[in-house]
Each structure stands twice: as structure tokens, then as C-alpha cells.
MIMAR-919652 format. One record per residue (C-alpha): x negated, y negated, z. Coordinates in steps of 0.5 Angstrom, whole numbers, padded with zeros to 4 digits, always signed. Example, Ala and Ser with C-alpha at 12.3 -4.5 7.8 and 13.67 -1.06 7.14 Angstrom:
! MIMAR-919652
-0025+0009+0016
-0027+0002+0014
! end
This chain:
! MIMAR-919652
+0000+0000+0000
-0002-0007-0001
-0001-0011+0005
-0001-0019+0004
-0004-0021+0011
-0006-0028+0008
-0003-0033+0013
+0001-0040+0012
-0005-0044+0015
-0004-0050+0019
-0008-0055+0012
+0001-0056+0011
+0001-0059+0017
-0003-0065+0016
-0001-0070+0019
-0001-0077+0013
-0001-0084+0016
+0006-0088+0016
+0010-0080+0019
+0013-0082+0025
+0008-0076+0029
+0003-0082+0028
+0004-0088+0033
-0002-0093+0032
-0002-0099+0035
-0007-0106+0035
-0005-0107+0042
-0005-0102+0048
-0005-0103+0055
-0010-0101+0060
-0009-0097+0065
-0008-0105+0069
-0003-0106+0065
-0006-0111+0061
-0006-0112+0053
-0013-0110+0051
-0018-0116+0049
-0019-0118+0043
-0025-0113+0041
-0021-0107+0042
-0017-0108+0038
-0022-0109+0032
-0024-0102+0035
-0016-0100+0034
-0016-0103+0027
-0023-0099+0026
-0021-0092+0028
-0014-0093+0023
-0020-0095+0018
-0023-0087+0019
-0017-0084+0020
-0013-0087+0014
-0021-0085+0010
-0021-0078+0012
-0014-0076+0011
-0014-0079+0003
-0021-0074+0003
-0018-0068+0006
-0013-0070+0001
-0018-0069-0005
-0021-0063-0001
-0026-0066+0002
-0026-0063+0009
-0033-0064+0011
-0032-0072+0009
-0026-0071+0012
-0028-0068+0018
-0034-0074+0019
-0028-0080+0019
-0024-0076+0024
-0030-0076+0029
-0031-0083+0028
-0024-0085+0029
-0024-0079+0036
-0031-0084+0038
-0027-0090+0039
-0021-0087+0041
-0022-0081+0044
-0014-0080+0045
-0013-0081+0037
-0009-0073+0038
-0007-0073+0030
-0015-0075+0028
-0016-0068+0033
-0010-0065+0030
-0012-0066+0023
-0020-0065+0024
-0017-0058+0027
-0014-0057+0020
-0020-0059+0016
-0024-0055+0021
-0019-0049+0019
-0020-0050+0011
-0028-0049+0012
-0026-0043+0016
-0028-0045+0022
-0023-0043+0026
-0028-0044+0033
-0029-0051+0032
-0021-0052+0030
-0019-0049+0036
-0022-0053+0041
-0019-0059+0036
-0012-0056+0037
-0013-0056+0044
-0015-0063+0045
-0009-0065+0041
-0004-0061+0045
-0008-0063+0051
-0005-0071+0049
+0001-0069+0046
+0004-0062+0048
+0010-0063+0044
+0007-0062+0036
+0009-0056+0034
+0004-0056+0029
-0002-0055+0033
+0001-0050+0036
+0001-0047+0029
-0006-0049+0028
-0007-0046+0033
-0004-0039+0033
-0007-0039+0026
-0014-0040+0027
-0013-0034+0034
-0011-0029+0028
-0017-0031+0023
-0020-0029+0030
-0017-0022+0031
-0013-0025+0038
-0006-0023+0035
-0004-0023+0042
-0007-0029+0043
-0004-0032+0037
+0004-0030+0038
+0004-0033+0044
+0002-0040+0040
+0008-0038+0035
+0012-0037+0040
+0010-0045+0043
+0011-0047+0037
+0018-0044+0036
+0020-0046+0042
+0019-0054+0040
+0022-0052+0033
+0027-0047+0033
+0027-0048+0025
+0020-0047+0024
+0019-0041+0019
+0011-0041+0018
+0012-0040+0026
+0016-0034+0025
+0012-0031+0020
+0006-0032+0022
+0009-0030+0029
+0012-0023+0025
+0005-0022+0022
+0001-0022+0029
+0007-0017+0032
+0005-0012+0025
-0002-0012+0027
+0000-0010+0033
+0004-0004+0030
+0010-0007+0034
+0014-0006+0028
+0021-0008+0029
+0018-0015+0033
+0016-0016+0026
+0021-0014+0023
+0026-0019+0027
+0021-0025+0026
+0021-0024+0018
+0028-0024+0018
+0029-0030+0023
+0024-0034+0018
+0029-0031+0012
+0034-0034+0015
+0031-0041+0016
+0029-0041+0008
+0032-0036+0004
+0027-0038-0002
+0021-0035+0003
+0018-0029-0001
+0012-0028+0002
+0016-0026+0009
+0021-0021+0004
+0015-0018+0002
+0012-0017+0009
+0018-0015+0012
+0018-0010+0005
+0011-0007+0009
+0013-0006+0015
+0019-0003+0013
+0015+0002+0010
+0011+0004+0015
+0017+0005+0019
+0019+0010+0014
+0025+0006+0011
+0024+0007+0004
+0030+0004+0001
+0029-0002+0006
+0023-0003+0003
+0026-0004-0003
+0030-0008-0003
+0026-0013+0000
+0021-0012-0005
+0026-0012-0010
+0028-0019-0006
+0021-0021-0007
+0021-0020-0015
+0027-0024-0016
+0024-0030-0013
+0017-0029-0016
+0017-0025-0021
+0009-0024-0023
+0009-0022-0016
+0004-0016-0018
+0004-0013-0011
+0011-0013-0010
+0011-0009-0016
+0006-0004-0014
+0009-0003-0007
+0016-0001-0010
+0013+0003-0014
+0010+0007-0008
+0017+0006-0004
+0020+0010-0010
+0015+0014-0011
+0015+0016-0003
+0023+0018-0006
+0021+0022-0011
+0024+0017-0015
+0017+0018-0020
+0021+0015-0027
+0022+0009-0022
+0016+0009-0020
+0012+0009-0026
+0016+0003-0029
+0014-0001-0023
+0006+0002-0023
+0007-0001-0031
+0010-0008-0030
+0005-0008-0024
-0001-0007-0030
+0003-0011-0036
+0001-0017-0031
-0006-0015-0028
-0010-0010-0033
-0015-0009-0029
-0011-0006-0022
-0015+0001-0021
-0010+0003-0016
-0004+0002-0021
-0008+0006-0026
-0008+0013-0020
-0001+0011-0017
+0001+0012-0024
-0002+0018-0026
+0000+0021-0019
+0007+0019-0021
+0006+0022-0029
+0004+0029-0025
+0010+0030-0022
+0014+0030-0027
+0008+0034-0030
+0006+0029-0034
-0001+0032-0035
-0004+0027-0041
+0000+0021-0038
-0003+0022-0032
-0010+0023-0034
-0010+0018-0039
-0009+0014-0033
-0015+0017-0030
-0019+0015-0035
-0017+0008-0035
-0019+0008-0027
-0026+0011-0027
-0027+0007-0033
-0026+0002-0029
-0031+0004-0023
-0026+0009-0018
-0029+0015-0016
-0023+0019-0013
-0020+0017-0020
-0027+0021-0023
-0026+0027-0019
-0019+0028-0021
-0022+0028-0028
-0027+0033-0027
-0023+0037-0024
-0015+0037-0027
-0017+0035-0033
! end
């Protein structure tokens, strides 16, 4: 089976200039009470300058610039919680999901009511293997949001890999709820109900995952195993061959074709199938030659 473990990351939940999340002002008062003096509010117009600098990099995909401006706006206001959010995000896009983590932290520390740092958060702790860790912040950021579909996703994603199957399904089905167009959380909840053994559950999801992104290749390929695993092998082969009409090369679509055409003693099909994956470097596919064919 082809598993989509890929997460929906927090690099959607940069937070732009001018969102309401974003509260910056020229004037704060101190902790006496009093309007800051005149040159801390040239601090205050500086740390808008880096911030509004850095988010148009991160924009462009320059997450390193973007980072360098974010630390300069944290420099002159140290409880900037969206230049650490969004710092945390670009963090997050270069793969460094430590460093993003303290980000998030700190972003929550000064405003623990983001659901999106939370998200930030659980997506970084699942880069890391801390699923455990991670569904707890999911399940934060659901709280806060109770329509935040990437939430339940992700939360769903954490609870497969802990082989707690039904969670996950319960999440990938709330995530439908919330949008219906979410073919990845289709697809997923397709997964796990193969694991589960609920074949023609699974097929349907997949089948749901189609309709909203035909050139889901994976979709194909996994419904073909559902089907296959029903003995359906007809279907099966029109899946592993809508499968290779959209991607030539898939070694695994070639195997599982072949296996499907043996069953219907299909021999030739079959070994011409594993023809075409040994050619393209599969050693099981070189063996079954040697020895069936």
C-alpha cells in the first residue's frame, strides 16, 4: 500500500501584516503606565519594517532572509508572538523542526490562544516522531478551532501511526465534515480502513479521493489493492492500469498487475508485467521471471 504520510504544515498559516491576529501599534504603554518615549516608538516602526520584510521573503520562499528579518523585529520587541509564529513557519519549511519548536513556544507563551501555533507546533513534533506529543497539540488547536480541518487531519495522521485506527478514522471523518473537498483526509481514512481490513470501506474512500483529484495516482494504485485483496482482479487490473497511464514508471503498479493477471491465469500478462519492473531495476520482479516465466 502507498501511504500519503506527507503533513499539511503550518507554512499555511503564515500570519500576513494587516490580518487581525496582527496587532502592532506605535505607541505601547510601559509596565508604569506611561506612552512609551519618542525613540521607542522609532523601535516600534523598525520592528513593523522587519516584519513586513520578512513576510514579503517568506512569500517569495526565501525562508532564510525571512528568518534574519524575524530575528531582527524579535530583537527590538522581544513580545513580537507573530515574528515568532512566523519565524517558526519558515523554520519549519527549511526542515528545522527544533528550532521551529521553540518558535512556536514562545508564540504561545505570548498568546496562547493561536490555533495555529499550536498546528505549527503538532506538525513539527510529528516531523519528529513525538506523535504522542504531537496529537496533544492538534487537539489544542481544535479546541481553539473547532473547524480547523488541517487539525483533525494531522491529529488523524498522528493517531494512525500510533496503530490507533478507529481515532484516526473519527479524525479523518470530522476533517470531511469540515470540507468536503479534502481528498487527502479521503484518502488517508481509505488507508487506515485497509488496515482495519474494510476492503470495500477503503474503496470508497479511494473512490472519493478520485473524483476530487483524478490524477491521484496513489488513489488508484491503492484501490486496485483493496480490490485485489476481494479477489476482484478484473478491477484490480483496470486500477494498477489507470495507475501506469498516469505514471509509466511505477515499478509497483507493474508487480501488482502482474499478480492480479496471474490470477486469472493470465501468465503472459503477467510476465510481461514483470518484465517491465525488472527493467526498471525490481529484484522480486527479476526473481518471479526467473522462476515463473
Amino acid at each position: 500500500m502507498k501511504k500519503r504520510t506527507a503533513f499539511i504544515g503550518a507554512i499555511l498559516s503564515l500570519i500576513p501584516t494587516g490580518q487581525p491576529l496582527l496587532i502592532k501599534t506605535a505607541t505601547v504603554l510601559s509596565t508604569t503606565g506611561l506612552v512609551l518615549s519618542f525613540p521607542e516608538k522609532v523601535s516600534a516602526r523598525n520592528n513593523d519594517y522587519y516584519f513586513d520584510r520578512a513576510y514579503e521573503k517568506a512569500e517569495k520562499g526565501d525562508h532564510i532572509g525571512a528568518i534574519a528579518d524575524y530575528t531582527k523585529a524579535i530583537d527590538i520587541n522581544p513580545k513580537d508572538d507573530v515574528s515568532y509564529h512566523n519565524r517558526g513557519v519558515s523554520r519549519e519549511a527549511l526542515g528545522k523542526c527544533y528550532e521551529a519548536i521553540s518558535d512556536y513556544i514562545k508564540a504561545i507563551e505570548i498568546k496562547a490562544d493561536r490555533p495555529t501555533s499550536y498546528h505549527g507546533l503538532g506538525y513539527c513534533k510529528s516531523q519528529l516522531g513525538d506523535y504522542e506529543g504531537a496529537i496533544i497539540a492538534f487537539s489544542k488547536a481544535i479546541e481553539l478551532d473547532q473547524q480547523y480541518a488541517d487539525a483533525y487531519f494531522n491529529r488523524g495522521n498522528g493517531k494512525d501511526k500510533l496503530k490507533d485506527y478507529y481515532g484516526a478514522i473519527a479524525d479523518y471523518t470530522k476533517a470531511i465534515e469540515v470540507d468536503q473537498q479534502y481528498a487527502d483526509a479521503y484518502f488517508n481514512r481509505g488507508n487506515t480502513k485497509f488496515d482495519l481490513k474494510d476492503y470495500y470501506g477503503a474503496i470508497s474512500d479511494f473512490t472519493n479521493a478520485i473524483k476530487l483529484n483524478p490524477k491521484d495516482t496513489d488513489a488508484y494504485f491503492n484501490r486496485g489493492n483493496a480490490k485485489d485483496e476481494l479477489k476482484d482482479y478484473y478491477g484490480a487490473i483496470i486500477d494498477f492500469t489507470k495507475t501506469l497511464e498516469l505514471n509509466p514508471k511505477d515499478i509497483s503498479a507493474y508487480k501488482n498487475r502482474g499478480i492480479s493477471k496471474e490470477q486469472i491465469r493470465d501468465l503472459e500478462g503477467a510476465c510481461a508485467d514483470w518484465q517491465k519492473a525488472s527493467e526498471l531495476g525490481d529484484q522480486d520482479a527479476s526473481e518471479w521471471l526467473r522462476d515463473d516465466c
